[in-house]
Short mmCIF file of the C-alpha atoms (twelve columns), coordinates in Angstrom:
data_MODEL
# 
_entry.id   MODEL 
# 
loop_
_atom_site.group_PDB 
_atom_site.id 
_atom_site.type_symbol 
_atom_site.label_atom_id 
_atom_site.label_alt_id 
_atom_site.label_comp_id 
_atom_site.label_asym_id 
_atom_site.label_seq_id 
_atom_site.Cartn_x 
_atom_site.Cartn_y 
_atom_site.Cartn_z 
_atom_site.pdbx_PDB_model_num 
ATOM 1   C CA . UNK A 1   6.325   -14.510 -29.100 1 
ATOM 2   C CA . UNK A 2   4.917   -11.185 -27.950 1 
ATOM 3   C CA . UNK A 3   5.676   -10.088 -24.196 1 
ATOM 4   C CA . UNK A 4   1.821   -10.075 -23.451 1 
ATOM 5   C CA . UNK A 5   2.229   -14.186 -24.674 1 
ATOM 6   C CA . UNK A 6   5.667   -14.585 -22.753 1 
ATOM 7   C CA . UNK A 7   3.882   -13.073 -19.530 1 
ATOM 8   C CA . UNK A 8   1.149   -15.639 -19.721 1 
ATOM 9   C CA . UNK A 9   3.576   -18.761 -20.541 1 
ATOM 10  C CA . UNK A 10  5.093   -18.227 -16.777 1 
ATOM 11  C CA . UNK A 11  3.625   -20.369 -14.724 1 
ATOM 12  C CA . UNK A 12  5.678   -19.637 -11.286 1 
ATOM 13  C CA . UNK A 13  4.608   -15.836 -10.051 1 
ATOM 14  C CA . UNK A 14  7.313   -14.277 -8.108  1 
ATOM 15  C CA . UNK A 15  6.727   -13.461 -4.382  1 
ATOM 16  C CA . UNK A 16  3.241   -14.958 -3.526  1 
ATOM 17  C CA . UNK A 17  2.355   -15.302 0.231   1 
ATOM 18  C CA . UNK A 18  2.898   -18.824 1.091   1 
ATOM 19  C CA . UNK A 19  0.990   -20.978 3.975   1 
ATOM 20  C CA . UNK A 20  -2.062  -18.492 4.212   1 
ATOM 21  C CA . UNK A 21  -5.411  -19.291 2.594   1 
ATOM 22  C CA . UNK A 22  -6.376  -17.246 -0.833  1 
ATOM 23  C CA . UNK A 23  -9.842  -16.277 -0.809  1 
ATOM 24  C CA . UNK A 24  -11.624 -14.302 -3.571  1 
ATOM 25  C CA . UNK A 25  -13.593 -10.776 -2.732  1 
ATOM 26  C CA . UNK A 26  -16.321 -10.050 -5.331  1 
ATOM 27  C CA . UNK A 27  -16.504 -5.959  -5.137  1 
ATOM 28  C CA . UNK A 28  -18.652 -3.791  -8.233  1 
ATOM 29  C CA . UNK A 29  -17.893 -6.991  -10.457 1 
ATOM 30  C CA . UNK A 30  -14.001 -7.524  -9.542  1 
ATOM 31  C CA . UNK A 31  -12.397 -10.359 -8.175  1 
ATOM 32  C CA . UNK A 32  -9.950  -9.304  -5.041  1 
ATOM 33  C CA . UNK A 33  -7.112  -11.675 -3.846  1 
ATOM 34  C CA . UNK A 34  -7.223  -11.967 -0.300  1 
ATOM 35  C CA . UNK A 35  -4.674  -13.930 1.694   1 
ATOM 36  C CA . UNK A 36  -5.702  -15.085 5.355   1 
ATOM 37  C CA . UNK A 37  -4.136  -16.573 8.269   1 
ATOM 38  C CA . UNK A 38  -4.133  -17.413 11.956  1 
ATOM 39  C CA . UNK A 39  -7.541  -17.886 13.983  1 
ATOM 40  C CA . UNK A 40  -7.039  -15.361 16.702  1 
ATOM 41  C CA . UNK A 41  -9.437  -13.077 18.368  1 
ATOM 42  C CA . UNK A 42  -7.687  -9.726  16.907  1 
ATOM 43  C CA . UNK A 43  -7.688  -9.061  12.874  1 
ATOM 44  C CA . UNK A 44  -4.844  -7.500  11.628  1 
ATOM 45  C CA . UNK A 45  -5.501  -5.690  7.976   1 
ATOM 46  C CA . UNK A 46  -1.924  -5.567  5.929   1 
ATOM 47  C CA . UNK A 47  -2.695  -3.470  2.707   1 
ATOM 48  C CA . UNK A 48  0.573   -2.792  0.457   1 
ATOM 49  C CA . UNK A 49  1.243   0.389   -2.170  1 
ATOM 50  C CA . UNK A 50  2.616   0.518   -5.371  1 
ATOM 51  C CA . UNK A 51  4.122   -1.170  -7.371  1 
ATOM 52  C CA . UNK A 52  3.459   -4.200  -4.581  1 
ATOM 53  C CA . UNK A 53  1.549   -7.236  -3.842  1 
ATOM 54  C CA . UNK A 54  0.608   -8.049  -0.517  1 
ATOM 55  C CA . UNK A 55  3.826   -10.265 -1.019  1 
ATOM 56  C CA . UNK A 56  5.298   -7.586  0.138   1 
ATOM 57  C CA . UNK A 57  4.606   -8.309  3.937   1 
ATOM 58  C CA . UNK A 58  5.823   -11.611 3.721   1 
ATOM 59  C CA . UNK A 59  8.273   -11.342 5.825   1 
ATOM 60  C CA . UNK A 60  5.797   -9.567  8.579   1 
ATOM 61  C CA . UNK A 61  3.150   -12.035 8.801   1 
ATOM 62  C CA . UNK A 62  4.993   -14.649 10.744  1 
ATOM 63  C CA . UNK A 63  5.501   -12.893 13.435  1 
ATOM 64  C CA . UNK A 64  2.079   -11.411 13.439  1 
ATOM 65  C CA . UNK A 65  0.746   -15.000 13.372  1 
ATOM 66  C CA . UNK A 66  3.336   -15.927 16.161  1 
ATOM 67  C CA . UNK A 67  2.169   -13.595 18.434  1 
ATOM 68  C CA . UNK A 68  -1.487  -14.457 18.100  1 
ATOM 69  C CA . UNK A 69  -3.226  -12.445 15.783  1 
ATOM 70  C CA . UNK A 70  -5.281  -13.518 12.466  1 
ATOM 71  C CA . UNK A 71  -4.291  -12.041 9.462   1 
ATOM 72  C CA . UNK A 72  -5.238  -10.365 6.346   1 
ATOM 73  C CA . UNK A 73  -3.890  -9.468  3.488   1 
ATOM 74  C CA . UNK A 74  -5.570  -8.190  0.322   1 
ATOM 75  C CA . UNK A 75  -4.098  -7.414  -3.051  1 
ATOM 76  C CA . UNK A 76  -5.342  -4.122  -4.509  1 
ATOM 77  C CA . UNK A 77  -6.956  -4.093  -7.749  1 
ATOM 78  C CA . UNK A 78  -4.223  -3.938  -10.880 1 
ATOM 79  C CA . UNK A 79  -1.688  -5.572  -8.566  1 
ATOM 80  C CA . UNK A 80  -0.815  -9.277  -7.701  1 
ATOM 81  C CA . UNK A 81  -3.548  -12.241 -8.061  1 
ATOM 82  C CA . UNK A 82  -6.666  -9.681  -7.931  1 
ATOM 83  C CA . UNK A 83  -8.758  -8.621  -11.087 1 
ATOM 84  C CA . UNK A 84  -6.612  -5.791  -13.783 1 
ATOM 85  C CA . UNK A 85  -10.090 -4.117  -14.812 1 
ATOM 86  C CA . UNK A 86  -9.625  -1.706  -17.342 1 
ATOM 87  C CA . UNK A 87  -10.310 1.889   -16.602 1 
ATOM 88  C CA . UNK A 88  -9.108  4.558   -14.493 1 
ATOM 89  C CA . UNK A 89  -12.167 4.899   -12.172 1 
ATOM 90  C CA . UNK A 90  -10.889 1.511   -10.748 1 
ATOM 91  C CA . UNK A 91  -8.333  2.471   -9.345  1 
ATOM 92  C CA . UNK A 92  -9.049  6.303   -7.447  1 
ATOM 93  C CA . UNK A 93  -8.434  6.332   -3.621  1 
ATOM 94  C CA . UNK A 94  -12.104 6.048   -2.928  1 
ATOM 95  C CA . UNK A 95  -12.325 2.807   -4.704  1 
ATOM 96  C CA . UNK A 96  -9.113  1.620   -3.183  1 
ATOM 97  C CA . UNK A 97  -11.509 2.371   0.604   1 
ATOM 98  C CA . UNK A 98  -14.921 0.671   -1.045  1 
ATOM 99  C CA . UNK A 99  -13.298 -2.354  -1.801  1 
ATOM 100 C CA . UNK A 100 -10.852 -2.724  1.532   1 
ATOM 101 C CA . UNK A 101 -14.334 -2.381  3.043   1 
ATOM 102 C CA . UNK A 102 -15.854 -5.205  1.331   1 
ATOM 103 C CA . UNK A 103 -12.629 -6.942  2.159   1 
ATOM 104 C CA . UNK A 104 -13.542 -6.654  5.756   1 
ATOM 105 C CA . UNK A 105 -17.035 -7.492  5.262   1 
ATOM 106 C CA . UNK A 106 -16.731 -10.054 3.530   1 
ATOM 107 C CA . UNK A 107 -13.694 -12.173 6.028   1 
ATOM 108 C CA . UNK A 108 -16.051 -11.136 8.781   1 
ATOM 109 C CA . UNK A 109 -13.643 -8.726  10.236  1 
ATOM 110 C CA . UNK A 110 -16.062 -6.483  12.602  1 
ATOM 111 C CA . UNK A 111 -13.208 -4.481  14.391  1 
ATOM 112 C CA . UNK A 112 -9.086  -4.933  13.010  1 
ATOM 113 C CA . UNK A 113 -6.066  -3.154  13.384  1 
ATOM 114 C CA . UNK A 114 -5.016  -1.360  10.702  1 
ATOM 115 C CA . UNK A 115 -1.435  -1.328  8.455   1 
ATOM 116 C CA . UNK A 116 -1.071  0.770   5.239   1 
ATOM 117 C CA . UNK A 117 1.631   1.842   3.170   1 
ATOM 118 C CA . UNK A 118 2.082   4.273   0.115   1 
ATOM 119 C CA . UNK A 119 -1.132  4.003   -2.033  1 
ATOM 120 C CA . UNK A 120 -2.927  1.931   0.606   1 
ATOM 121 C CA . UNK A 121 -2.034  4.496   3.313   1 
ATOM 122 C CA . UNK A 122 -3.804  7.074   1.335   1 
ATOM 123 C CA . UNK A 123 -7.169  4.795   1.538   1 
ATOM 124 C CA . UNK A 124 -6.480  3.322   5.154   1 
ATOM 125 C CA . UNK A 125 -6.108  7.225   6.206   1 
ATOM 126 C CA . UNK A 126 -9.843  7.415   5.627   1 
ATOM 127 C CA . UNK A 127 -10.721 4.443   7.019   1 
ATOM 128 C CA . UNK A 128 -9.291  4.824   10.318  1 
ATOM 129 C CA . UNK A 129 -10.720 8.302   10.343  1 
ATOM 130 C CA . UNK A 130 -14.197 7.521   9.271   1 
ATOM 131 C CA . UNK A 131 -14.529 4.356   11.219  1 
ATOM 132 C CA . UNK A 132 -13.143 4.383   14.709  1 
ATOM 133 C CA . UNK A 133 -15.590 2.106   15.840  1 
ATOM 134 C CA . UNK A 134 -14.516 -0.549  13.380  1 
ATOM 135 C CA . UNK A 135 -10.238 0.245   13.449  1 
ATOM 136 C CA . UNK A 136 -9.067  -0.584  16.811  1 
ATOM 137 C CA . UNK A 137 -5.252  0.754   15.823  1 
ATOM 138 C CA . UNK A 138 -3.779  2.462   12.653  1 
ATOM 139 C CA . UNK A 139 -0.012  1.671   11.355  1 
ATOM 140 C CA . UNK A 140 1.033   4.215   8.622   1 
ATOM 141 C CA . UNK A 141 4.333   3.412   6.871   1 
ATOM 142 C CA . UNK A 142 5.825   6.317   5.076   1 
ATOM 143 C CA . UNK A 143 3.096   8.365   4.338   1 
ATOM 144 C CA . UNK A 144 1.634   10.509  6.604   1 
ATOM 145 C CA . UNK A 145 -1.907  12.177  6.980   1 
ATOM 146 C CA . UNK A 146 -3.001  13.699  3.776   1 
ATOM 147 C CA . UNK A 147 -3.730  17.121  5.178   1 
ATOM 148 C CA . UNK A 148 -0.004  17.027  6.848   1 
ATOM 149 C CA . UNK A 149 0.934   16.724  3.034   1 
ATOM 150 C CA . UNK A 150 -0.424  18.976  1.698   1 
ATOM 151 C CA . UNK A 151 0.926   21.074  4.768   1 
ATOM 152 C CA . UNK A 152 4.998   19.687  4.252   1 
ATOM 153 C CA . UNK A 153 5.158   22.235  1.341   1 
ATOM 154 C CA . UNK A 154 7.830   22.439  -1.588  1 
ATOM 155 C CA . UNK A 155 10.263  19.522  -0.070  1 
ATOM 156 C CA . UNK A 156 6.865   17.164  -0.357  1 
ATOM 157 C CA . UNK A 157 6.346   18.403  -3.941  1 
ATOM 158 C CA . UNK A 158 10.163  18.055  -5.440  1 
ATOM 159 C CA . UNK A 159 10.032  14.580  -4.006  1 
ATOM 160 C CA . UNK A 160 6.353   13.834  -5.816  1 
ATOM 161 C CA . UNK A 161 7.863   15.070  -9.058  1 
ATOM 162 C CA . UNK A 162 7.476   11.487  -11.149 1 
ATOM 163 C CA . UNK A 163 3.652   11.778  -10.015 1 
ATOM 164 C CA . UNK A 164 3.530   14.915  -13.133 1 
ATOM 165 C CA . UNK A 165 5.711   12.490  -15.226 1 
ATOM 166 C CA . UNK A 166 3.110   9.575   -14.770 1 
ATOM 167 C CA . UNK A 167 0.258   11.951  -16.056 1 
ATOM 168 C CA . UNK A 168 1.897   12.036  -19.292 1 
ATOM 169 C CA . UNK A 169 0.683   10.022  -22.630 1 
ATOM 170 C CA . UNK A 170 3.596   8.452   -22.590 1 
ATOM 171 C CA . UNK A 171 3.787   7.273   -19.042 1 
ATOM 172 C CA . UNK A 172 3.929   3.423   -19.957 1 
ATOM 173 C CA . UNK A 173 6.830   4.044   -22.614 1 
ATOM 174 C CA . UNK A 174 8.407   5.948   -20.173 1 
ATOM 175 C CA . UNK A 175 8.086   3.410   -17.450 1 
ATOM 176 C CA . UNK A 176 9.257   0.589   -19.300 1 
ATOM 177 C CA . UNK A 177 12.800  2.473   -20.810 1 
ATOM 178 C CA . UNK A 178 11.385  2.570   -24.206 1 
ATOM 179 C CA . UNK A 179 11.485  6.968   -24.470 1 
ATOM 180 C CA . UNK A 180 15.069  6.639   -23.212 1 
ATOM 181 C CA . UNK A 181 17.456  6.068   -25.811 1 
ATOM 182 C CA . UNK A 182 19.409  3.121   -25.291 1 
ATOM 183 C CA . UNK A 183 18.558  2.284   -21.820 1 
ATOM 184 C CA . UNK A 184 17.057  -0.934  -22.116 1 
ATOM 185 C CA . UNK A 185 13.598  -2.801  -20.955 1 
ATOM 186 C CA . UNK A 186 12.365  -1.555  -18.149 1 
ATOM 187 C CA . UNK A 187 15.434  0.851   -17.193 1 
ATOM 188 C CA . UNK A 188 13.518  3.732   -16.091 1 
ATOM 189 C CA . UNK A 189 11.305  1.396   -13.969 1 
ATOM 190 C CA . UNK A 190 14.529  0.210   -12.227 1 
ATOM 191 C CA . UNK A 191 15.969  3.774   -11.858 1 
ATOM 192 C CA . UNK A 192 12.856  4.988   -10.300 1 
ATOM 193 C CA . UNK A 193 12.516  2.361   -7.823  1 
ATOM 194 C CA . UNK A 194 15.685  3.108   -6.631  1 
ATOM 195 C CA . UNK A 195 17.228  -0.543  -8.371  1 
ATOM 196 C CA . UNK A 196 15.754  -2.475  -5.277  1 
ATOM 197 C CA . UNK A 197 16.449  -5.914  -4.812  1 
ATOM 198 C CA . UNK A 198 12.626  -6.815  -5.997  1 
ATOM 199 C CA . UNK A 199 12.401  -5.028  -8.888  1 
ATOM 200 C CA . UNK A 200 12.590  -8.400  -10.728 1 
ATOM 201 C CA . UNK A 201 9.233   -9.767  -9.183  1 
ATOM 202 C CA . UNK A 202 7.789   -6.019  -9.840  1 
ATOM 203 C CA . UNK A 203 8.691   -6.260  -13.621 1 
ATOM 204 C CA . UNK A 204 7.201   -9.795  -13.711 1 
ATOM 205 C CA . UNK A 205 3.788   -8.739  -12.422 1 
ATOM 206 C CA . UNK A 206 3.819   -5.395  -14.362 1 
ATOM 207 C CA . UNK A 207 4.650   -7.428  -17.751 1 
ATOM 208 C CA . UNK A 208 0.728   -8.992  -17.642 1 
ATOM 209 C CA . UNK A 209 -1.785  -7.664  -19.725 1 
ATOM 210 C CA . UNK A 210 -3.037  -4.253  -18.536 1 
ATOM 211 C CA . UNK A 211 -0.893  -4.323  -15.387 1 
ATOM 212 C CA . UNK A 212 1.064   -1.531  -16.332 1 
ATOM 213 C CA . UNK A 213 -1.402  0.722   -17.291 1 
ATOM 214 C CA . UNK A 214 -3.290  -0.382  -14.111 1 
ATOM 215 C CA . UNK A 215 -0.202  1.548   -12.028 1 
ATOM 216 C CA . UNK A 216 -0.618  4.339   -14.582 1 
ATOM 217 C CA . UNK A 217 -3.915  4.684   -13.616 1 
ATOM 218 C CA . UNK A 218 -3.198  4.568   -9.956  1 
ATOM 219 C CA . UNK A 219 -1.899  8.502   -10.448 1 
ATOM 220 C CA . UNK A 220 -3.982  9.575   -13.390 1 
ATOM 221 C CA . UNK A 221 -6.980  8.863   -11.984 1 
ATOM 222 C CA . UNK A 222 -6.483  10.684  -8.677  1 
ATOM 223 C CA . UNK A 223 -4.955  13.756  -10.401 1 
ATOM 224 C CA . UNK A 224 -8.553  14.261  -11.937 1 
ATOM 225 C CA . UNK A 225 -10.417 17.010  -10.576 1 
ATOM 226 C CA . UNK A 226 -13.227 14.998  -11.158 1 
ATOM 227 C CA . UNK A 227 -12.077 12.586  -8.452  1 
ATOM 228 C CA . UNK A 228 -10.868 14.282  -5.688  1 
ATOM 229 C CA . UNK A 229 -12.276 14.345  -2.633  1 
ATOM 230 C CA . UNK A 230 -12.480 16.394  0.324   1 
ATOM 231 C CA . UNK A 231 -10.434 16.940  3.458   1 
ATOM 232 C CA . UNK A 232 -9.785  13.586  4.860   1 
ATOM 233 C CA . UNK A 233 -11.007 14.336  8.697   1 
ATOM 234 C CA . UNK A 234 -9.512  14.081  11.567  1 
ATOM 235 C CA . UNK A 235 -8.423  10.442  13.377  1 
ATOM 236 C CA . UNK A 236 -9.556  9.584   16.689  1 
ATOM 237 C CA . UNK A 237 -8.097  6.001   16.820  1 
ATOM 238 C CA . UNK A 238 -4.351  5.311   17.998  1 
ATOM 239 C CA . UNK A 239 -1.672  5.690   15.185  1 
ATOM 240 C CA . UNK A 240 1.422   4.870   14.488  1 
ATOM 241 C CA . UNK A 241 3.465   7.195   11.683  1 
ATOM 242 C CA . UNK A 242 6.763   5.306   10.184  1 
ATOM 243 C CA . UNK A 243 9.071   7.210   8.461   1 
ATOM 244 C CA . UNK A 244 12.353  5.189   7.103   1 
ATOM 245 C CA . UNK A 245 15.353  8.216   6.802   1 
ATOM 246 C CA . UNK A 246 16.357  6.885   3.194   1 
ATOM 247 C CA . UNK A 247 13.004  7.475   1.408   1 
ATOM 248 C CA . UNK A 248 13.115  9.453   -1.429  1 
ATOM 249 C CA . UNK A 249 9.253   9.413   -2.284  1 
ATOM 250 C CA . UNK A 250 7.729   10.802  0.768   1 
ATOM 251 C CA . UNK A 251 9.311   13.931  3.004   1 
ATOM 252 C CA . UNK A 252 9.945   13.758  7.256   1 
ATOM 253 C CA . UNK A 253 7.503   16.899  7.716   1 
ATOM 254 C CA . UNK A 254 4.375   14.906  5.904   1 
ATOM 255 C CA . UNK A 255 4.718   12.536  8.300   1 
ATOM 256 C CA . UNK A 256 6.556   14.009  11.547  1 
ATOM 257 C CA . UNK A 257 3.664   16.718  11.011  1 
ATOM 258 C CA . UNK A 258 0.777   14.326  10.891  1 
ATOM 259 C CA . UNK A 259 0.069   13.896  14.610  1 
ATOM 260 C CA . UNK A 260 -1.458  17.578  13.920  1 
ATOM 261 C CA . UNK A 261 -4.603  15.469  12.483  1 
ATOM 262 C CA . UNK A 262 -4.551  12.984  15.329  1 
ATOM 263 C CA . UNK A 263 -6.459  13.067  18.089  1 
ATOM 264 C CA . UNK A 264 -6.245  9.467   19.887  1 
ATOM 265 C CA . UNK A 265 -2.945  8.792   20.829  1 
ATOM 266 C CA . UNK A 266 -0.195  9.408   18.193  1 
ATOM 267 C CA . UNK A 267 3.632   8.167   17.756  1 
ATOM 268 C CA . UNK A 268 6.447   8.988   15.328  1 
ATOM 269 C CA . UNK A 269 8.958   6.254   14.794  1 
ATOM 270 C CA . UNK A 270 12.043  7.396   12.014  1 
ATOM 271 C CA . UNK A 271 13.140  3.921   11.116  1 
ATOM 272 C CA . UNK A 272 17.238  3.828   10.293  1 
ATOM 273 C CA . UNK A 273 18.990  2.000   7.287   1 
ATOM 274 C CA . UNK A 274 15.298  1.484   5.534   1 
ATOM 275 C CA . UNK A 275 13.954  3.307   2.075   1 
ATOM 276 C CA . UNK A 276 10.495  3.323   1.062   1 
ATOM 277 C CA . UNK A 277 10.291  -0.533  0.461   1 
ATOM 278 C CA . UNK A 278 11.082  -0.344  4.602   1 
ATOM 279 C CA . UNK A 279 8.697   -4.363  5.006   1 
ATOM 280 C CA . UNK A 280 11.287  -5.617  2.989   1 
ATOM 281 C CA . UNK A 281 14.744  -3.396  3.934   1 
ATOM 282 C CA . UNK A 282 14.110  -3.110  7.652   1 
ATOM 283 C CA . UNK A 283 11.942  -6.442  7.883   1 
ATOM 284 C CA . UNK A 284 12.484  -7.362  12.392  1 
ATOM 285 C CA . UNK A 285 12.493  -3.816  12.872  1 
ATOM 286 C CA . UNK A 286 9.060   -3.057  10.893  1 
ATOM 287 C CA . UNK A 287 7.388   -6.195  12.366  1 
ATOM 288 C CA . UNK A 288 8.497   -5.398  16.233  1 
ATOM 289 C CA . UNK A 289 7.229   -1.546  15.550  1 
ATOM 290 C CA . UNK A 290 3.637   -2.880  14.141  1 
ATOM 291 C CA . UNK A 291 3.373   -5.231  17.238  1 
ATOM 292 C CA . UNK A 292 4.152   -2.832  19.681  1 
ATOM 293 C CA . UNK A 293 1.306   -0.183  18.844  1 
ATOM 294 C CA . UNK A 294 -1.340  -3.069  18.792  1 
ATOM 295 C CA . UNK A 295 -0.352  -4.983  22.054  1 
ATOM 296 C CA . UNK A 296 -0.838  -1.438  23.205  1 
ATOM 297 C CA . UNK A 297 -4.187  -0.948  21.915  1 
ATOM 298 C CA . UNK A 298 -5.702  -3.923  22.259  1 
ATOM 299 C CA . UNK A 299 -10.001 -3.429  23.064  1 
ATOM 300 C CA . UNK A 300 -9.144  -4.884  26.632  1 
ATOM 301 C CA . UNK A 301 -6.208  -2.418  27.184  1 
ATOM 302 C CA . UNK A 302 -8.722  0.227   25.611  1 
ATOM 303 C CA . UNK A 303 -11.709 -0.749  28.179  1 
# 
């Protein structure tokens, strides 16, 4: 049985949202996962990085739901239950902002709040800066504005070193322990994300056909020349920067620094005991710090 056959045998995915309803998102021909829940009058948008689902806001959403709001929750193309299109123009930054708009669109969200992390703080970034009429607050969880990191200087760039390494030909092999000598499956994946505790459902999403070189494409694509784009601009809405002191991916200057780029009101939160994964190592703590900035800029506060 080949690993491509073993991957579609499993019939139980690892780490789905449970209790919300799954819609499906048409955007340029894709199908996007999008899980939704609660009925009141505030949206809030949860969109997850890499190498994540929106599973991995699980344990978030309750209390989001709890205290009122309806919630959405999208899965990126290449990762959990939405479309793996082959590629790399699927998956640049600006695509990642196209289709969160259709998202929106499309679950009738006219004005939401606002929560990215890691590759979907890169796109939500934009969004909150290019549409202040339509995001009524902006959460971003460990990376900061991306002028502020371009601005944090050489610690920013040691600690983006495996972005190089993923630009290689062999960034799959490399990914999956097979360059490594005797390492075994999937070593290098578990070394690089720092052995967490959900690695496991990681591995079982990134062992479908295409996933894999769907996260590959995540960094080639957006280390093309041909895809860059220009200076993000400045953000007028309220935002919240959350740093957790044990990441090893993103500095404290990128995002300490990116209130420089902000000018609604702006707060810096360092968040102890949490790495990168900080929904899932700091969950109370990460759900308490999201509710706080939108009870405090709800539209009636902001009237």
């Amino acid at each position: 049985m080949t690993q491509a056959q073993a991957s579609e045998n499993r019939t139980a995915p690892f780490h789905r949202l449970t209790g919300m309803t799954r819609h499906n998102v048409d955007f340029s021909g894709h199908r996007i996962a999008v899980y939704e829940a609660g009925s009141g009058p505030e949206t809030i948008m949860l969109v997850h990085g890499i190498p994540d689902s929106s599973a991995v806001y699980r344990h978030q959403i309750p209390g989001l739901l709890e205290a009122g709001y309806r919630v959405i929750a999208p899965d990126l193309l290449g990762h959990g239950d939405s479309d793996i299109p082959a590629g790399s123009q699927n998956y640049t930054i600006a695509m990642d902002e196209e289709s969160l708009w259709a998202v929106a669109d499309a679950r009738g969200a006219d004005t939401f709040h606002l929560v990215g992390h890691d590759r979907g703080a890169l796109s939500t970034w934009s969004m909150a800066a290019a549409r202040p009429d339509r995001v009524t607050s902006f959460t971003a969880l460990s990376v900061g504005h991306p002028s502020a990191r371009k601005a944090a200087g050489y610690e920013q760039r040691q600690m983006s070193w495996y972005m190089l390494r993923l630009l290689l030909p062999d960034a799959e092999e490399w990914l999956r322990g097979e360059t490594e000598g005797d390492g075994g499956p999937w070593s290098t994946f578990r070394w690089w994300v720092q052995n967490h505790p959900e690695a496991d459902a990681w591995i079982h999403d990134l062992e479908r056909p295409g996933a894999l070189r769907a996260l590959v494409n995540c960094y080639q694509a957006n280390a093309n020349p041909a895809n860059a784009r220009g200076p993000i601009p400045r953000v007028s809405v309220p935002v919240l920067g959350v740093w957790p002191t044990q990441e090893v991916y993103c500095g404290l200057e990128q995002m300490a620094r990116s209130g420089e780029w902000v000018d609604g009101p702006w707060r810096f939160e360092r968040l102890q005991g949490a790495g990168h994964f900080l929904q899932l190592d700091q969950p109370e703590a990460v759900t308490r710090l999201i509710l706080s900035h939108v009870e405090a800029h709800r539209p009636e506060q902001k009237a």
